[in-house]
PyMOL commands that place a pseudoatom at each C-alpha (Angstrom):
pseudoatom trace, name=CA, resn=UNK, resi=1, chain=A, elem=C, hetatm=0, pos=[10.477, -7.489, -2.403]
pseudoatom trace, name=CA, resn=UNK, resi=2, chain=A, elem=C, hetatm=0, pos=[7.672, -7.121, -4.486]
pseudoatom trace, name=CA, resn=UNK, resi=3, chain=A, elem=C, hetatm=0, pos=[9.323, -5.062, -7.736]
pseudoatom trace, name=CA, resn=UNK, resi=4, chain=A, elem=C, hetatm=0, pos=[12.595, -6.984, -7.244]
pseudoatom trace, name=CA, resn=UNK, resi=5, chain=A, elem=C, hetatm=0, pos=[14.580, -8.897, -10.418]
pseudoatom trace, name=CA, resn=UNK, resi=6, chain=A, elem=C, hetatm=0, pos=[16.708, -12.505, -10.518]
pseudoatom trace, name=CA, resn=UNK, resi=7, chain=A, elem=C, hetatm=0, pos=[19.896, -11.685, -10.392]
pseudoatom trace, name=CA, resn=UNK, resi=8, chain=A, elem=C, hetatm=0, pos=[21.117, -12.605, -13.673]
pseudoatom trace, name=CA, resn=UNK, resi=9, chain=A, elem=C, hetatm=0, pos=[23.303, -15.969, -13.693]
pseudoatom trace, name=CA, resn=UNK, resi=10, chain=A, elem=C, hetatm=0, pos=[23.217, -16.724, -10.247]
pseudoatom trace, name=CA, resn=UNK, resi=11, chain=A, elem=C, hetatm=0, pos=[20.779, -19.112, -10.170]
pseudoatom trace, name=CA, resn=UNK, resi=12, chain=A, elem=C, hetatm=0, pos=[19.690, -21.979, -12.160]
pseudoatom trace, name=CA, resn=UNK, resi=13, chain=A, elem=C, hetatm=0, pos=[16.264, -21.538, -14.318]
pseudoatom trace, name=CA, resn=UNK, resi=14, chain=A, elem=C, hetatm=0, pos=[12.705, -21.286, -12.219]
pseudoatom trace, name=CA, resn=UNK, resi=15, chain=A, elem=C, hetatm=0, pos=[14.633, -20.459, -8.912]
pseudoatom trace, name=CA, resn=UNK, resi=16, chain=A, elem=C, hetatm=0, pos=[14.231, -16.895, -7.339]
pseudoatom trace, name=CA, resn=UNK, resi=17, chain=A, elem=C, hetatm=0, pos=[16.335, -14.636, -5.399]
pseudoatom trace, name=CA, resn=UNK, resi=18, chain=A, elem=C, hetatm=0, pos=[14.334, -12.935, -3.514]
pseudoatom trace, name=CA, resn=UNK, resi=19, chain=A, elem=C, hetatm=0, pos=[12.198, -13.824, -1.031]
pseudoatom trace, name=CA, resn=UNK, resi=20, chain=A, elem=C, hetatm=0, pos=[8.465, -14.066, -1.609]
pseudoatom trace, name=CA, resn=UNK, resi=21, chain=A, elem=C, hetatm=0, pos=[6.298, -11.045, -1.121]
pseudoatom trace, name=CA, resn=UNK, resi=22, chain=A, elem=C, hetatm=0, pos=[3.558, -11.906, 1.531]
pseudoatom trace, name=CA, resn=UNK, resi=23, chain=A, elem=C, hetatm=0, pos=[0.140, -10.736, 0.989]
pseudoatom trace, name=CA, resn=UNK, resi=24, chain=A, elem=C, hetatm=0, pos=[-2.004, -10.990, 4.365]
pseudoatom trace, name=CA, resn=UNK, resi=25, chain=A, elem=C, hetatm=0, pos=[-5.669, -10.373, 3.552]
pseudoatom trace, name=CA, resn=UNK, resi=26, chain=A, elem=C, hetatm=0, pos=[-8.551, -10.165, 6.186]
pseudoatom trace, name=CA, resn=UNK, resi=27, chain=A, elem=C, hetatm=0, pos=[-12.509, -8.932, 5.432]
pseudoatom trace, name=CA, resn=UNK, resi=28, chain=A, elem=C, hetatm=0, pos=[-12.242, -5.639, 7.130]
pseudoatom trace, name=CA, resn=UNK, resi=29, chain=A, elem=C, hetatm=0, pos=[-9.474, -2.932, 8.189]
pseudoatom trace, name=CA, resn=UNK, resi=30, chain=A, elem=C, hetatm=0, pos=[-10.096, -3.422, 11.743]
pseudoatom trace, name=CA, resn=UNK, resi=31, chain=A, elem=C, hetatm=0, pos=[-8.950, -6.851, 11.641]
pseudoatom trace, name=CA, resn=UNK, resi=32, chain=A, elem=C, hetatm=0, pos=[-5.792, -5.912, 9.765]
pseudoatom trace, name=CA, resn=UNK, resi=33, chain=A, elem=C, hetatm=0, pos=[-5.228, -3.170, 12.064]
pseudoatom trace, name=CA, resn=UNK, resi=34, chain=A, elem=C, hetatm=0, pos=[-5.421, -5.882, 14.839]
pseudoatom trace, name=CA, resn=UNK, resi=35, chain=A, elem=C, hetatm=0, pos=[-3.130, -7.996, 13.321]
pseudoatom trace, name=CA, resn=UNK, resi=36, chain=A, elem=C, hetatm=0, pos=[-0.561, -4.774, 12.953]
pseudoatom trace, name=CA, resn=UNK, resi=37, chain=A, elem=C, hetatm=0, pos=[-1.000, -3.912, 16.385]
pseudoatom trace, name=CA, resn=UNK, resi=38, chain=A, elem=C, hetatm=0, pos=[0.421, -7.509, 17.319]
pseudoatom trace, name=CA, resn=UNK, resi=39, chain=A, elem=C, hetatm=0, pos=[2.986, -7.091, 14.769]
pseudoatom trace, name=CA, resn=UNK, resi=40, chain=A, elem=C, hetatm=0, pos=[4.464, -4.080, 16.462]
pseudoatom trace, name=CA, resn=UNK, resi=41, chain=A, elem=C, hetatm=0, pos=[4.251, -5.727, 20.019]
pseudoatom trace, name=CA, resn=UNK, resi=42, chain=A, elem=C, hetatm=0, pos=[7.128, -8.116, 18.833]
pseudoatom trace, name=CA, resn=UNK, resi=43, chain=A, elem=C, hetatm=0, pos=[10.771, -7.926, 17.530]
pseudoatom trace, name=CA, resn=UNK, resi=44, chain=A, elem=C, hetatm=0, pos=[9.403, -8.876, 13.811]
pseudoatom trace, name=CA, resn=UNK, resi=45, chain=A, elem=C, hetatm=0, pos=[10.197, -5.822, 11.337]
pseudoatom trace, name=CA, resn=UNK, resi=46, chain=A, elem=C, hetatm=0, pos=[9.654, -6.528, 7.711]
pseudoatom trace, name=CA, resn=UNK, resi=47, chain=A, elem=C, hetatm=0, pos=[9.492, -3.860, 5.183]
pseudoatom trace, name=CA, resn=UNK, resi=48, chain=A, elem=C, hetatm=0, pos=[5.463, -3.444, 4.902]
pseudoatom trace, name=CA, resn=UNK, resi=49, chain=A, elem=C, hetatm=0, pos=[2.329, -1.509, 4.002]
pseudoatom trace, name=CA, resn=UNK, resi=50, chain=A, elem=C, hetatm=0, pos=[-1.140, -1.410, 4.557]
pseudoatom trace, name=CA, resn=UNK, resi=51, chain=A, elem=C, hetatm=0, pos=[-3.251, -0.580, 1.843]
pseudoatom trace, name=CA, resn=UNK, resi=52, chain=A, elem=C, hetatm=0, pos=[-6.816, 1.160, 2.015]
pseudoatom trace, name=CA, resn=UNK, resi=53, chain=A, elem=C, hetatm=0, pos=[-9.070, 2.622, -0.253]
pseudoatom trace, name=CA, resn=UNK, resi=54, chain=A, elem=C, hetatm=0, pos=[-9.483, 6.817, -0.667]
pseudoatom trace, name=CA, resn=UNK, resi=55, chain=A, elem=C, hetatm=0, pos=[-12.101, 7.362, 1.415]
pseudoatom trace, name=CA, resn=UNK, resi=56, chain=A, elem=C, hetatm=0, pos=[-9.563, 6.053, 4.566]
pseudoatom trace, name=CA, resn=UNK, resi=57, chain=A, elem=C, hetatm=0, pos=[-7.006, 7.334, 3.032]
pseudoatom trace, name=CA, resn=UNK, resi=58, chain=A, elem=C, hetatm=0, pos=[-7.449, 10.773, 1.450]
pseudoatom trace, name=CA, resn=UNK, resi=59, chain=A, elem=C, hetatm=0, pos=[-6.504, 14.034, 3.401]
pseudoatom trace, name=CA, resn=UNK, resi=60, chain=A, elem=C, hetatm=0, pos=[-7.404, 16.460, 0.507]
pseudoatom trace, name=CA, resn=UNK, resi=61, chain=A, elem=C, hetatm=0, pos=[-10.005, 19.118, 2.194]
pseudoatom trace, name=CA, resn=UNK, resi=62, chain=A, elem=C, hetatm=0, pos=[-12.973, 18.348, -0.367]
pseudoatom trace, name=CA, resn=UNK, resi=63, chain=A, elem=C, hetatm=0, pos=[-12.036, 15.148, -2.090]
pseudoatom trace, name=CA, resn=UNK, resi=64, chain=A, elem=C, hetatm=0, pos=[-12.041, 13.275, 1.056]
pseudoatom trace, name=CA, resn=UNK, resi=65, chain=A, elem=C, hetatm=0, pos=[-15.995, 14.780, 2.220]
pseudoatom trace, name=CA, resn=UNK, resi=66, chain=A, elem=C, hetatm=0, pos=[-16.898, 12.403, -1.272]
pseudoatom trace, name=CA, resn=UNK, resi=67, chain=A, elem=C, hetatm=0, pos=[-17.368, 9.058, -1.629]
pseudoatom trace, name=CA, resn=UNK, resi=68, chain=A, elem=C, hetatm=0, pos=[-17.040, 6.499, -4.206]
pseudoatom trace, name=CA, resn=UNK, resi=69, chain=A, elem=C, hetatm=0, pos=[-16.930, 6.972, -7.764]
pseudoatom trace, name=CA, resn=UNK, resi=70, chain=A, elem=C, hetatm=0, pos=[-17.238, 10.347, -7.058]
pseudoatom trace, name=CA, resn=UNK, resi=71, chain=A, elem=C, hetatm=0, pos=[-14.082, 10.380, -4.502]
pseudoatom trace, name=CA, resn=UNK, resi=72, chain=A, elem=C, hetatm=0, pos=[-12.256, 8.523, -7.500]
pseudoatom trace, name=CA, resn=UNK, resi=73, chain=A, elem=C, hetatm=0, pos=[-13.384, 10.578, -10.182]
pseudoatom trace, name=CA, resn=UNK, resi=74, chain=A, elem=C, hetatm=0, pos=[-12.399, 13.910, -8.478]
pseudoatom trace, name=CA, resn=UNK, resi=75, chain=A, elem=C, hetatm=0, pos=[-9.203, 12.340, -7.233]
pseudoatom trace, name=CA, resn=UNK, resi=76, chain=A, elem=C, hetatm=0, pos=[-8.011, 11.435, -10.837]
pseudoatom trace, name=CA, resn=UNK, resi=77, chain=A, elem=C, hetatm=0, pos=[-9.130, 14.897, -12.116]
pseudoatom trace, name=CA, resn=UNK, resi=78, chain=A, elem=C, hetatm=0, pos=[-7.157, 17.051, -9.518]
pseudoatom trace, name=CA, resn=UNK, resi=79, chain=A, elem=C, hetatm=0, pos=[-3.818, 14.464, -9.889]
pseudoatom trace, name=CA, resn=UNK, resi=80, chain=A, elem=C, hetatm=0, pos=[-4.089, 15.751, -13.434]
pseudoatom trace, name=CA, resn=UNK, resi=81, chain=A, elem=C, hetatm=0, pos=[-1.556, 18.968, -13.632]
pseudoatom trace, name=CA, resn=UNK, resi=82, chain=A, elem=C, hetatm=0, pos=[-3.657, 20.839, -15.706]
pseudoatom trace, name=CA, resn=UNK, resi=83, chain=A, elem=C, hetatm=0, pos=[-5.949, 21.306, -13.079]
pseudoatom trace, name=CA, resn=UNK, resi=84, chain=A, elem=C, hetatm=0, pos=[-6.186, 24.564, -11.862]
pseudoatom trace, name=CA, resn=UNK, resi=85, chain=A, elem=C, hetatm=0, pos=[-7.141, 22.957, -8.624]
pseudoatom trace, name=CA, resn=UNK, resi=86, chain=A, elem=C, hetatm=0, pos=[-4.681, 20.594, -8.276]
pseudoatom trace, name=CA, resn=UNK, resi=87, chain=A, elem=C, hetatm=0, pos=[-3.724, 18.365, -5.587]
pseudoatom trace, name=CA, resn=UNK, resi=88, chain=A, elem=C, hetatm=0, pos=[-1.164, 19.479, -3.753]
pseudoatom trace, name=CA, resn=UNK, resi=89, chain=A, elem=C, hetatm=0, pos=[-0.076, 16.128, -1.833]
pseudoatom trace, name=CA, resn=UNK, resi=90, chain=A, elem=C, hetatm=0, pos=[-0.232, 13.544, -4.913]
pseudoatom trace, name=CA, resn=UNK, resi=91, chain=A, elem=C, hetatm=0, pos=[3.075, 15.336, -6.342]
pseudoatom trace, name=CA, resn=UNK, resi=92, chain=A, elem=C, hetatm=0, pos=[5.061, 14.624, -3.274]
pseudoatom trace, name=CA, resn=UNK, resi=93, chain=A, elem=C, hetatm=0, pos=[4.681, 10.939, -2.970]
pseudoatom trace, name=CA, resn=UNK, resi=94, chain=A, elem=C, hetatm=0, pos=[7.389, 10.309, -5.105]
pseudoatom trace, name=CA, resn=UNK, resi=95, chain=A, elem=C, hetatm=0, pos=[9.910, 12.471, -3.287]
pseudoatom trace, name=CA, resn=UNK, resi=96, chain=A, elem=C, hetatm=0, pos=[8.555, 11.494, 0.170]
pseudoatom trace, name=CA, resn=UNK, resi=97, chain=A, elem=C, hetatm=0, pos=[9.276, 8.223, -0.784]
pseudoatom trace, name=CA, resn=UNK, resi=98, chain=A, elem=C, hetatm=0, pos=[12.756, 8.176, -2.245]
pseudoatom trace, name=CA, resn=UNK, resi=99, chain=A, elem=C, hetatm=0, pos=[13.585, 10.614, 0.868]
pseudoatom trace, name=CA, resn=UNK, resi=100, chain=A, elem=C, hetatm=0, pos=[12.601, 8.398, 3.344]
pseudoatom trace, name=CA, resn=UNK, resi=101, chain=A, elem=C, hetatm=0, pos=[13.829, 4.849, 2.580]
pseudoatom trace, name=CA, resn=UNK, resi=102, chain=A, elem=C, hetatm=0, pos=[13.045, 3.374, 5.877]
pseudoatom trace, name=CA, resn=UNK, resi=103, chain=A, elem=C, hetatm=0, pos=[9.358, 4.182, 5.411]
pseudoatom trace, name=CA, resn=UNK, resi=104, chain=A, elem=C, hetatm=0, pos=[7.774, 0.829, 6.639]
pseudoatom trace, name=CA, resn=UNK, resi=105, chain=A, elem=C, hetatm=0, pos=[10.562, -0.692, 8.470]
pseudoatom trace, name=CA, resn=UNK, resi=106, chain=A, elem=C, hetatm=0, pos=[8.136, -0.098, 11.128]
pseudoatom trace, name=CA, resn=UNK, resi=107, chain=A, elem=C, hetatm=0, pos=[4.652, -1.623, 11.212]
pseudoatom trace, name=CA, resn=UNK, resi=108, chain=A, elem=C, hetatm=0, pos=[2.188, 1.523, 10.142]
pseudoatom trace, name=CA, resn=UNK, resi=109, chain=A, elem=C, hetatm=0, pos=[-1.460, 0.804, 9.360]
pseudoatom trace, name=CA, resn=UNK, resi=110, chain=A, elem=C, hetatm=0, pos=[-3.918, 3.431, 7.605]
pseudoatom trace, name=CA, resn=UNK, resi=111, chain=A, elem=C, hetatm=0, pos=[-3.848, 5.976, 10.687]
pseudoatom trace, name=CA, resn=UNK, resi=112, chain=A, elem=C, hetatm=0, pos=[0.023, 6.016, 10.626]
pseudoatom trace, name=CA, resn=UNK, resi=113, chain=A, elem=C, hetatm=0, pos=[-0.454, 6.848, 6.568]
pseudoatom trace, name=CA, resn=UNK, resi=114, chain=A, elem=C, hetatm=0, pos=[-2.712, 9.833, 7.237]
pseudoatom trace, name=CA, resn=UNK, resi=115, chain=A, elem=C, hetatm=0, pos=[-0.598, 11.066, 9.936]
pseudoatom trace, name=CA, resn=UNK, resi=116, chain=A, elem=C, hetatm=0, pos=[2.275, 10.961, 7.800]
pseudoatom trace, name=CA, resn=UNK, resi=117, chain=A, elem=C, hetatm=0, pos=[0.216, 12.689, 5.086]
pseudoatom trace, name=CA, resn=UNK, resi=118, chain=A, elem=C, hetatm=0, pos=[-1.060, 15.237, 7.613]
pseudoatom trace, name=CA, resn=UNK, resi=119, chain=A, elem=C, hetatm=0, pos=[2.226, 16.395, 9.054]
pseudoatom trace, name=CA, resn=UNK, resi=120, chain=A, elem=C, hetatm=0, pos=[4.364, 15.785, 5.454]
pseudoatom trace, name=CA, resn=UNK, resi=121, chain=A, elem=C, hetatm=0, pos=[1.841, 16.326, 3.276]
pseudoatom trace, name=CA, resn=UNK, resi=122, chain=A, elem=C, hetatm=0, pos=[2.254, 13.421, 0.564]
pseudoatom trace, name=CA, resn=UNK, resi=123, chain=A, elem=C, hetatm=0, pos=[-0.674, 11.660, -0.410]
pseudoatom trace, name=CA, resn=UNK, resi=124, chain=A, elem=C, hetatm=0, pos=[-1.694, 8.558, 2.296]
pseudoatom trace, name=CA, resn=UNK, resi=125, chain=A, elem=C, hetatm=0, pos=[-3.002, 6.857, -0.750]
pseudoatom trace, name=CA, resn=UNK, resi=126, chain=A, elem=C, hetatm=0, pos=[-0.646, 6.936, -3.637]
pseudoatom trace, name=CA, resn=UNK, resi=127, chain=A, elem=C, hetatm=0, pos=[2.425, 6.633, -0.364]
pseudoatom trace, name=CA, resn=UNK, resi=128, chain=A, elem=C, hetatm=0, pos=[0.321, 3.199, 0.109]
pseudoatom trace, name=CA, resn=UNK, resi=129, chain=A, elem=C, hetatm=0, pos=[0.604, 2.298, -3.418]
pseudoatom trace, name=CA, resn=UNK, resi=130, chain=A, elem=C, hetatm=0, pos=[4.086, 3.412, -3.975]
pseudoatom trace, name=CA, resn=UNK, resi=131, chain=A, elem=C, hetatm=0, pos=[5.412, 1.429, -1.432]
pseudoatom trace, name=CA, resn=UNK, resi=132, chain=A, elem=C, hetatm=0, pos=[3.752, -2.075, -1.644]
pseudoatom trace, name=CA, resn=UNK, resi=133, chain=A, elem=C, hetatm=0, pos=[6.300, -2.479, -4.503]
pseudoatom trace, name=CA, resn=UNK, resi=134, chain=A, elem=C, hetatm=0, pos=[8.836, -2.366, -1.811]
pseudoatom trace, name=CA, resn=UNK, resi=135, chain=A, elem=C, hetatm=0, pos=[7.790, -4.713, 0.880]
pseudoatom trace, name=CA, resn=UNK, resi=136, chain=A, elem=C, hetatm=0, pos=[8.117, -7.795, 2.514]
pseudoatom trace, name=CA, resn=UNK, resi=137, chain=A, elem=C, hetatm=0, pos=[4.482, -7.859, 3.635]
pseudoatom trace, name=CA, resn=UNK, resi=138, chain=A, elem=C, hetatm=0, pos=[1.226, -6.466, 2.044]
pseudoatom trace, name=CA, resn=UNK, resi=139, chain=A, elem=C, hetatm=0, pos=[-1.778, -6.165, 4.013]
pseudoatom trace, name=CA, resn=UNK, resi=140, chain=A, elem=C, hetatm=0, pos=[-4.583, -5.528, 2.419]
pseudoatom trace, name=CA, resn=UNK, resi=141, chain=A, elem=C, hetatm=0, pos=[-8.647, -6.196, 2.648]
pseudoatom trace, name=CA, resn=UNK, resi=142, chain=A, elem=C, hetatm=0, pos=[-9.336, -9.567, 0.559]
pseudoatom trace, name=CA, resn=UNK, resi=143, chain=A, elem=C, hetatm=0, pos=[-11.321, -7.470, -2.131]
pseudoatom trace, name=CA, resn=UNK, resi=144, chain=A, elem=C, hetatm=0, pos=[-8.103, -6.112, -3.278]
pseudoatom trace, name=CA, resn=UNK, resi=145, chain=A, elem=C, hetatm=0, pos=[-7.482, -9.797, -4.377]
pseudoatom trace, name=CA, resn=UNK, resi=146, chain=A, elem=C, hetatm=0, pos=[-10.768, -10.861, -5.454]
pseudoatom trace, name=CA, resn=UNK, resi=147, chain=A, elem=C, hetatm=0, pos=[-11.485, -7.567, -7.682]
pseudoatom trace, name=CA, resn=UNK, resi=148, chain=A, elem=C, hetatm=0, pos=[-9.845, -8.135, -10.836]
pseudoatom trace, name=CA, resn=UNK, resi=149, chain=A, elem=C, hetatm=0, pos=[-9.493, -4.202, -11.253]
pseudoatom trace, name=CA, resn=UNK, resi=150, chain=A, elem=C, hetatm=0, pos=[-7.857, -3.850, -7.841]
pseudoatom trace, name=CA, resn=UNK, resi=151, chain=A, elem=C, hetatm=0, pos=[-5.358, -6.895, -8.405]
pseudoatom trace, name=CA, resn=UNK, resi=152, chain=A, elem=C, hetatm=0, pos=[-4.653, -5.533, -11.668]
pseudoatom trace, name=CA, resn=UNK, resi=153, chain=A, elem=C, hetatm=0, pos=[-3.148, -2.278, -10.470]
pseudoatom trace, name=CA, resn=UNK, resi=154, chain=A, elem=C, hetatm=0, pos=[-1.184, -4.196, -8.028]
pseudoatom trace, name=CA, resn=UNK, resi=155, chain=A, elem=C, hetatm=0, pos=[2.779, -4.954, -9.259]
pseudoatom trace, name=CA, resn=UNK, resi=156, chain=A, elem=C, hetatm=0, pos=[3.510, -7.968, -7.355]
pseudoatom trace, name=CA, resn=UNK, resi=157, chain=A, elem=C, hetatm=0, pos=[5.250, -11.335, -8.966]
pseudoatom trace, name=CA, resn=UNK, resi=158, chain=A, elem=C, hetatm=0, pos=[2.145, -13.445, -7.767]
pseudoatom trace, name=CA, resn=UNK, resi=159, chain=A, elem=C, hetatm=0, pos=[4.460, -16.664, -9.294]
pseudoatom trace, name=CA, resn=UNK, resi=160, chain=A, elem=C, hetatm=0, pos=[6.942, -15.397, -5.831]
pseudoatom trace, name=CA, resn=UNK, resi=161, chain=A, elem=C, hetatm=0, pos=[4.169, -14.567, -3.744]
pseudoatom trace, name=CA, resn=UNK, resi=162, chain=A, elem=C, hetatm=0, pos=[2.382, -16.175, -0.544]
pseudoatom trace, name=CA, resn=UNK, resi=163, chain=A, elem=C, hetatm=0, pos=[-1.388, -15.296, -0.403]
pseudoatom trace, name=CA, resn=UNK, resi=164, chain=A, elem=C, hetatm=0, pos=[-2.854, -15.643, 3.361]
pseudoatom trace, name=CA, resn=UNK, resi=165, chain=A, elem=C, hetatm=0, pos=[-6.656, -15.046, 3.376]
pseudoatom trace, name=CA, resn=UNK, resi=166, chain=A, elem=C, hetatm=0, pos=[-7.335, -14.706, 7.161]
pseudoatom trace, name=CA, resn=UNK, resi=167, chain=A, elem=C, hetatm=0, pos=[-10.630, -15.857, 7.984]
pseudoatom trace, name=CA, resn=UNK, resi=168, chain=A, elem=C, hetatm=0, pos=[-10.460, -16.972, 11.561]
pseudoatom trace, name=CA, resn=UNK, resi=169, chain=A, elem=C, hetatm=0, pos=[-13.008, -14.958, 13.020]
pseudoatom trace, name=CA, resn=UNK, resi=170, chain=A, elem=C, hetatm=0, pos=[-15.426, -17.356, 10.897]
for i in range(1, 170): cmd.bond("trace and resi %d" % i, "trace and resi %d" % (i + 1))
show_as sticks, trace
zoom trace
């Protein structure tokens, strides 16, 4: 799991364990989204998540018309209490989650996130984040990797991690 510990005495120094967190990375969504389709065609079920920027992500009626830095900047302003606009499905990410422990025990890519946003109502984007500290797999587009900023905000034990940059269709 990606937010796990060593359990403390059990193993000698510079063993793990856990097993490693897997983070599959492809150029594009659609090839992820091809890769979860085949996931959910077999027997395989690790804990996983896909994870997508706001503008695939967001369900909030004006944020998600935006793009960008704009999408970003409004989205950190209304996540921000003191808004008198404020999001209404950030705040139940945290719930949603706890709630629902089996959340992705079953392969779900971005459309599965906004459905569950849509008919829950938690945020598809922070659920995303929330949960890759939880999983077995990651999927992810490789920029998430590459971008400094975006691999920053990720909590993964790279040192107990497998990195698989999938560039077959090249």
């Amino acid at each position: 799991r990606a937010g796990g510990k060593q359990s403390e005495g059990s193993l000698s120094q510079g063993e793990s364990s856990k097993l490693p967190t897997i983070v599959y990375t492809s150029r594009t969504h659609s090839q992820i989204r091809q890769v979860v389709q085949e996931l959910k065609r077999t027997v395989y079920r690790p804990k996983m998540v896909v994870l997508g920027s706001r503008e695939q992500l967001c369900i909030h009626p004006d944020v998600s018309l935006l793009h960008g830095k704009a999408q970003t900047n409004a989205c950190h302003h209304l996540c921000q209490k003191r808004t008198k606009r404020y999001c209404t499905h950030y705040p139940r990410v945290s719930e949603f989650v706890k709630n629902n422990p089996g959340l992705g025990d079953e392969p779900i890519d971005i459309e599965d996130l906004v459905n569950i946003g849509k008919n829950n109502g938690p945020c598809p984007y922070y659920m995303s984040r929330e949960l890759h500290k939880v999983v077995d797999i990651l999927f992810a587009p490789y920029n998430y990797l590459i971008d400094p900023g975006n691999r920053k905000s990720l909590t993964i034990e790279w040192e107990n991690s497998i990195l698989i940059f999938d560039e077959a269709h090249n």
